[in-house]
Each structure stands twice: as C-alpha cells, then as structure tokens.
MDAnalysis code that builds the backbone (N, CA, C; Angstrom):
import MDAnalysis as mda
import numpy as np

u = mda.Universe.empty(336, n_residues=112, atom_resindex=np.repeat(np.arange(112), 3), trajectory=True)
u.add_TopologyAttr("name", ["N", "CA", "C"] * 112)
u.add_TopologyAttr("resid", np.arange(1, 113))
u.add_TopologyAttr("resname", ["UNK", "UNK", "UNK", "UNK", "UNK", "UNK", "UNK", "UNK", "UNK", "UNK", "UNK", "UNK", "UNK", "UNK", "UNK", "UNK", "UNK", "UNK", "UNK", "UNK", "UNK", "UNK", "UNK", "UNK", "UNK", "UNK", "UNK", "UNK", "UNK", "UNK", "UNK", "UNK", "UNK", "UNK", "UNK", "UNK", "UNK", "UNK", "UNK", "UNK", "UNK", "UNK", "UNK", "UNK", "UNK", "UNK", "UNK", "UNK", "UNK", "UNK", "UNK", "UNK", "UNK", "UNK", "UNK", "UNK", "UNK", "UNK", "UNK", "UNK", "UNK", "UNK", "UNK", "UNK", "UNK", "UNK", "UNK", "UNK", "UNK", "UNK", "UNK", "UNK", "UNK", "UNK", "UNK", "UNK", "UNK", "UNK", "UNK", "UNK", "UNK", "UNK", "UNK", "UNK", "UNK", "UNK", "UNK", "UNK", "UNK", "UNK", "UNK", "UNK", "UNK", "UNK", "UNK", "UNK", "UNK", "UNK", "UNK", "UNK", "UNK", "UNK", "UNK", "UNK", "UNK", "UNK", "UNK", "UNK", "UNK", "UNK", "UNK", "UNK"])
u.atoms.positions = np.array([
    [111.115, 120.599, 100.951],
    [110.016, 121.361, 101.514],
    [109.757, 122.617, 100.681],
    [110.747, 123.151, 100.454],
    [110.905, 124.362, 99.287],
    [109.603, 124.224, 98.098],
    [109.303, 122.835, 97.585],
    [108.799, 122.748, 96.527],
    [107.279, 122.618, 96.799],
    [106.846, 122.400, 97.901],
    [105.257, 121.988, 98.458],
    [104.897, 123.158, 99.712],
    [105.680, 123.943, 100.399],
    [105.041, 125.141, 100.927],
    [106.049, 126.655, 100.716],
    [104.929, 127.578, 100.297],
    [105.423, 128.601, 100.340],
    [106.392, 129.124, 101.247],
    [106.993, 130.338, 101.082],
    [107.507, 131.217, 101.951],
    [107.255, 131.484, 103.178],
    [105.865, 132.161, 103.095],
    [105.337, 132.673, 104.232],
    [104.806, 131.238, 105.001],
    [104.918, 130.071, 104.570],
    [104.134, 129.004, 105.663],
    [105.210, 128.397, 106.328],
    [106.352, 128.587, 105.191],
    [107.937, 127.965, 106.372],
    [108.043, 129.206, 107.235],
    [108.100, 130.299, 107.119],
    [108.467, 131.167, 108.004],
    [107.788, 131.253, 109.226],
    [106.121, 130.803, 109.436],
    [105.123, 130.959, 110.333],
    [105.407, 129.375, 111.302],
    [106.068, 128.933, 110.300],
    [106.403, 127.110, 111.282],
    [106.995, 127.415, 111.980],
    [106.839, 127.680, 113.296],
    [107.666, 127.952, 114.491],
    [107.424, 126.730, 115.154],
    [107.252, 125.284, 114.274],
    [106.746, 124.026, 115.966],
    [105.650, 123.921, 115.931],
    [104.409, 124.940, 115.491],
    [103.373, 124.727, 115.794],
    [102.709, 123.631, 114.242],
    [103.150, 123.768, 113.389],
    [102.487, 123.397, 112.454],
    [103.515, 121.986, 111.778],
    [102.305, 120.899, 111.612],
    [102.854, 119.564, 111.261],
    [103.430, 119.830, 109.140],
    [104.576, 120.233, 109.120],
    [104.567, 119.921, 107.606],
    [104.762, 118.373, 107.102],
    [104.129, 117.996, 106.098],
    [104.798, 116.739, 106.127],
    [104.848, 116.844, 104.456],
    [105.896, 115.476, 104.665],
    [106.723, 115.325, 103.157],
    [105.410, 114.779, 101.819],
    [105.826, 115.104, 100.902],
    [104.751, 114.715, 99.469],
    [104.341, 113.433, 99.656],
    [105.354, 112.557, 100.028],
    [104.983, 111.065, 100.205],
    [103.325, 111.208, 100.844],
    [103.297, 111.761, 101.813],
    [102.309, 111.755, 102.475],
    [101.101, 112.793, 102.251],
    [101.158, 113.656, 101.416],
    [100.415, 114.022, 100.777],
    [98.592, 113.411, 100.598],
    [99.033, 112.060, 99.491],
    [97.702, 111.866, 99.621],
    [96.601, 111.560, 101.217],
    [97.750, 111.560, 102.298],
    [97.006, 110.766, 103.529],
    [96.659, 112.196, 104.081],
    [97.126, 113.528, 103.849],
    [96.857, 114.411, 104.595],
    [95.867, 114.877, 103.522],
    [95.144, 114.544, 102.686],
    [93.874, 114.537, 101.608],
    [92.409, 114.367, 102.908],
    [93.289, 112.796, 102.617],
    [91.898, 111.972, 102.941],
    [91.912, 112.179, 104.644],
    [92.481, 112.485, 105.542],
    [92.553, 113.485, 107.083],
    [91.827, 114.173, 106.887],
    [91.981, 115.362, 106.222],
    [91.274, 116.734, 106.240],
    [89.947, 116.143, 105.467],
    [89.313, 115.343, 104.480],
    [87.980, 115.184, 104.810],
    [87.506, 114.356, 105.373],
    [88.115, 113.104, 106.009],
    [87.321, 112.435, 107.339],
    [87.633, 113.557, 108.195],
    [87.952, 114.274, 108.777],
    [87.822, 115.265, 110.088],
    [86.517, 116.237, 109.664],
    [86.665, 116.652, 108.295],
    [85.625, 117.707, 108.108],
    [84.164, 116.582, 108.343],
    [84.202, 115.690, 107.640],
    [83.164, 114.460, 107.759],
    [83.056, 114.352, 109.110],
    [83.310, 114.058, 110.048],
    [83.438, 113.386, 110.906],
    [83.334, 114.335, 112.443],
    [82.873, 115.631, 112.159],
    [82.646, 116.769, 113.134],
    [82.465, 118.032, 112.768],
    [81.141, 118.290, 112.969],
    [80.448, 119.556, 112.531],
    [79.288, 120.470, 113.726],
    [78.667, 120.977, 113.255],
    [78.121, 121.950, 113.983],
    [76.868, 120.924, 114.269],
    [76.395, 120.312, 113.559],
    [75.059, 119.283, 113.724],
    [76.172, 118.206, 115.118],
    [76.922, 117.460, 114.417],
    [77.153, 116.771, 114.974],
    [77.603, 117.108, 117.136],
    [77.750, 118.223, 116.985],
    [77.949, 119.379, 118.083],
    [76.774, 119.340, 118.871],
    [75.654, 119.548, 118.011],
    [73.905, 119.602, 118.932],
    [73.476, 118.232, 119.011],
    [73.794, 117.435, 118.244],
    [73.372, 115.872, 118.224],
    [74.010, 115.568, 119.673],
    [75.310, 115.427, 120.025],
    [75.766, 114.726, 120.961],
    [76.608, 115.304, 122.406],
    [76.361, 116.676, 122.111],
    [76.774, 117.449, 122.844],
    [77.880, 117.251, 123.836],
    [78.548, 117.303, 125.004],
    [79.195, 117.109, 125.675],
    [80.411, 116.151, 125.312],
    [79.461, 114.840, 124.479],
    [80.200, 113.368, 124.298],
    [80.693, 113.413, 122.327],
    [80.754, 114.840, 122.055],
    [81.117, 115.086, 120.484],
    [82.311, 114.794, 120.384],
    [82.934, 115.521, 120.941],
    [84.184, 115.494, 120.739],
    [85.322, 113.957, 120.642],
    [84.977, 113.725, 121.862],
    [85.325, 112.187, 122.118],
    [84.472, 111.605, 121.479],
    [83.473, 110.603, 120.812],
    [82.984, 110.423, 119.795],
    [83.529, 110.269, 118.440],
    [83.783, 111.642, 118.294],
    [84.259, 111.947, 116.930],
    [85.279, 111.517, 116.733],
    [86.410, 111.972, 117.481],
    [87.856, 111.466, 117.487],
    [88.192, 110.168, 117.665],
    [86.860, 109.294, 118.512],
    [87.336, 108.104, 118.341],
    [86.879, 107.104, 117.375],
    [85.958, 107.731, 116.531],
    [85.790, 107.366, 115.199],
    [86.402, 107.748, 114.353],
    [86.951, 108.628, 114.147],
    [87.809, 109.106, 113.235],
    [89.346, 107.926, 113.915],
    [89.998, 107.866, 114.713],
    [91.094, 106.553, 114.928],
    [90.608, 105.935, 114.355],
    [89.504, 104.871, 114.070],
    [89.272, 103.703, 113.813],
    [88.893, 103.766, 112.605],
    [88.450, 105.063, 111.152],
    [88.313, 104.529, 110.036],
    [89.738, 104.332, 109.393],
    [89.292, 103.119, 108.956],
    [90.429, 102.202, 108.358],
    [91.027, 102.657, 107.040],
    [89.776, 103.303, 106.217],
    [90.088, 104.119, 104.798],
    [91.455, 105.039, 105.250],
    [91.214, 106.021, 106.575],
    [92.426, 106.524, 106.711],
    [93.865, 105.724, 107.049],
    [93.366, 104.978, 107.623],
    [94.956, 103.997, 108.422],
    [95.339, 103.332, 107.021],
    [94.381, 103.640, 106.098],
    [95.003, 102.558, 104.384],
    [95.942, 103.273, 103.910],
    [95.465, 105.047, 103.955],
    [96.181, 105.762, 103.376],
    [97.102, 105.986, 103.595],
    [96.972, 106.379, 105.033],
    [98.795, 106.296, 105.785],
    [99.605, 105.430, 105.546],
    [98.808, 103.950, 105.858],
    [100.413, 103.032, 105.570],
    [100.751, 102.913, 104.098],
    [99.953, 103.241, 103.267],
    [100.280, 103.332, 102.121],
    [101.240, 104.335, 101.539],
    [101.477, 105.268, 102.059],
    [102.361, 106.281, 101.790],
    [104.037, 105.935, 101.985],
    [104.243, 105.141, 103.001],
    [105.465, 104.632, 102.969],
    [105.978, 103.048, 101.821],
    [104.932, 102.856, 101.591],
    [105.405, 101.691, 100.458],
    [106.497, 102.189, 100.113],
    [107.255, 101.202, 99.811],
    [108.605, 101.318, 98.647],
    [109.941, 102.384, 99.713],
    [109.475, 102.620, 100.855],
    [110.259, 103.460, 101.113],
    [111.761, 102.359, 101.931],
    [113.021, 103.107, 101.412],
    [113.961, 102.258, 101.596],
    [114.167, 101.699, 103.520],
    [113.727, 102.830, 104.086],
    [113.357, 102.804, 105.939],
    [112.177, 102.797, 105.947],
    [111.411, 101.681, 107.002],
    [110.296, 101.542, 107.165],
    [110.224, 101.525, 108.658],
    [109.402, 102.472, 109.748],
    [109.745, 102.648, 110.956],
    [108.304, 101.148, 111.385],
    [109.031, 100.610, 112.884],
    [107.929, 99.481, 113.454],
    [106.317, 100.203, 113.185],
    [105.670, 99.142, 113.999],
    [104.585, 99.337, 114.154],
    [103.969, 100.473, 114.896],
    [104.534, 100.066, 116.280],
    [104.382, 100.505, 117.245],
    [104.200, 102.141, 117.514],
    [105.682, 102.501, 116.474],
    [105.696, 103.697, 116.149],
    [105.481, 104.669, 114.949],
    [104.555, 103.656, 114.477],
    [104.147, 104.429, 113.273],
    [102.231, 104.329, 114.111],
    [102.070, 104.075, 114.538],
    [100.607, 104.030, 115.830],
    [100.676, 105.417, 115.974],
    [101.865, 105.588, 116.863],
    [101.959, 106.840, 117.565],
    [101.860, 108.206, 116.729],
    [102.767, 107.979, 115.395],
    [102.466, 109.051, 114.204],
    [101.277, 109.516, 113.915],
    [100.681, 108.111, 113.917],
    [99.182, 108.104, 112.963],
    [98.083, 109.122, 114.073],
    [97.966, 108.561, 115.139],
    [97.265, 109.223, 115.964],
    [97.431, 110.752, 116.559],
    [98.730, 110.614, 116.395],
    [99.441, 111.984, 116.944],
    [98.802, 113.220, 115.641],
    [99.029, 112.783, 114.677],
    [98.880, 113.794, 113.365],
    [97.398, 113.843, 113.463],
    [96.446, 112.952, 113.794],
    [94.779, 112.687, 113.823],
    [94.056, 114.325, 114.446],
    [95.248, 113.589, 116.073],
    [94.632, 114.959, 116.967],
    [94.960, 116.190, 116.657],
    [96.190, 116.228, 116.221],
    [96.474, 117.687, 115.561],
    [95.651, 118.432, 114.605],
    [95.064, 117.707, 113.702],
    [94.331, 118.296, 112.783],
    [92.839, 118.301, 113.211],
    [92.249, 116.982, 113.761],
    [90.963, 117.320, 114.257],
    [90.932, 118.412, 115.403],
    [91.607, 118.873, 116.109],
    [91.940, 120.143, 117.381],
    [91.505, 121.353, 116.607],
    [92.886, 120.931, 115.658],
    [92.543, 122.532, 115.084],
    [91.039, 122.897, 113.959],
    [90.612, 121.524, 113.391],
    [89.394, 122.053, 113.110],
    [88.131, 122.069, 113.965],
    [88.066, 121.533, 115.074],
    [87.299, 121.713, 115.744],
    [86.861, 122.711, 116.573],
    [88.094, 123.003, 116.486],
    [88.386, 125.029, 117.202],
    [87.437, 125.342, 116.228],
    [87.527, 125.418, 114.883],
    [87.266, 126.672, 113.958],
    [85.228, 125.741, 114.039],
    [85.154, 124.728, 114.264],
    [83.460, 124.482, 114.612],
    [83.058, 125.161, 115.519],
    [83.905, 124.741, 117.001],
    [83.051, 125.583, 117.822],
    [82.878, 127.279, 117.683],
    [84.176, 128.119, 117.216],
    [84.455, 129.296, 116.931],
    [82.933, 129.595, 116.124],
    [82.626, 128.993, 115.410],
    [82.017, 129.312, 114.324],
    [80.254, 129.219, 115.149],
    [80.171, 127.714, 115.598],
    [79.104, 127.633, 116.284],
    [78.620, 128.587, 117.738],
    [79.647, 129.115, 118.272],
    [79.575, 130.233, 119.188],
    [79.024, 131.403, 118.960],
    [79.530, 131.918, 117.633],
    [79.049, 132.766, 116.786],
    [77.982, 132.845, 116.380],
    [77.363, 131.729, 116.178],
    [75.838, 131.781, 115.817],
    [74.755, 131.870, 117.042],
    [75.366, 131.558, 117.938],
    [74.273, 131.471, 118.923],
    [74.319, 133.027, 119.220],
])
C-alpha cells in the first residue's frame, strides 16, 4: 500500500475509504468514468426523483465494468466464488457512485 497511496491518504483511512490493491487498479479507472458517465447534473433534471436508482442500476449492469473487474484477478494464485465476488463488485459500485453523487447534488444545489 506504501507504494500506491500517500501518507496523508493512509492516515485519513479510518474505514471510511475503499483502498484497493494495484491489481485492481485498472477496474477502479474504468468505475470512476462509468459513474462520472453515468450521473450528472442533466441526468438529475432529466429524471428527477427516479435518477438515482436509474443510474445505479445501469451502472450494475455495464458489462465493460464487470470485464474489468473479473479481469483483475486473472492469474491470481486464490480466486474467491462467484457469489462473493457479486457482493465485492456491487459493494465497491455503491461506494463510489454515493460519494460522487453527493458532490452532483452538492454542486447542483449550488446552482439553483
């Protein structure tokens, strides 16, 4: 971990923040722009109420991301089931779409 986050970002990890290992790297790429893709301030006035849910449940189902993820464990000597690599995948989804969606509405609040 030493070699992929600073000082100050291990020290601020109190639990709240998902670090994850290089392996996975490229999948936390392609996350952070299907989430930015995939929920914005338009998309906010387009569908209002039903955005959120919407979004998130399009964002589960692109497959480009579920490629990347399982791709990250190739070659790895432990390979966890299915079942519970589901639970990873989705679990890490909401974490990151939450927290950028905070910073949409934050932002879209602001403008009004």
């Amino acid at each position: 971990m030493n070699c992929y986050y600073d000082s100050s970002t291990q020290v601020l990890n109190n639990g709240g923040l998902t670090l994850i290992s290089a392996e996975y790297f490229p999948f936390g790429y392609e996350l952070l722009r299907s989430v930015r893709q995939s929920f914005s301030d338009k998309h906010l006035k387009d569908h209002g109420n039903d955005s959120v849910k919407l979004a998130f449940e399009s964002l589960v189902q692109k497959k480009k991301v579920r490629a990347v993820f399982d791709g990250c464990d190739q070659g790895a000597a432990v390979s966890l089931d299915s079942s519970l690599k589901d639970i990873i995948f989705t679990e890490l989804i909401r974490k990151v779409f939450h927290a950028r969606i905070n910073e949409v509405f934050t932002k879209y609040r602001d403008e009004q």
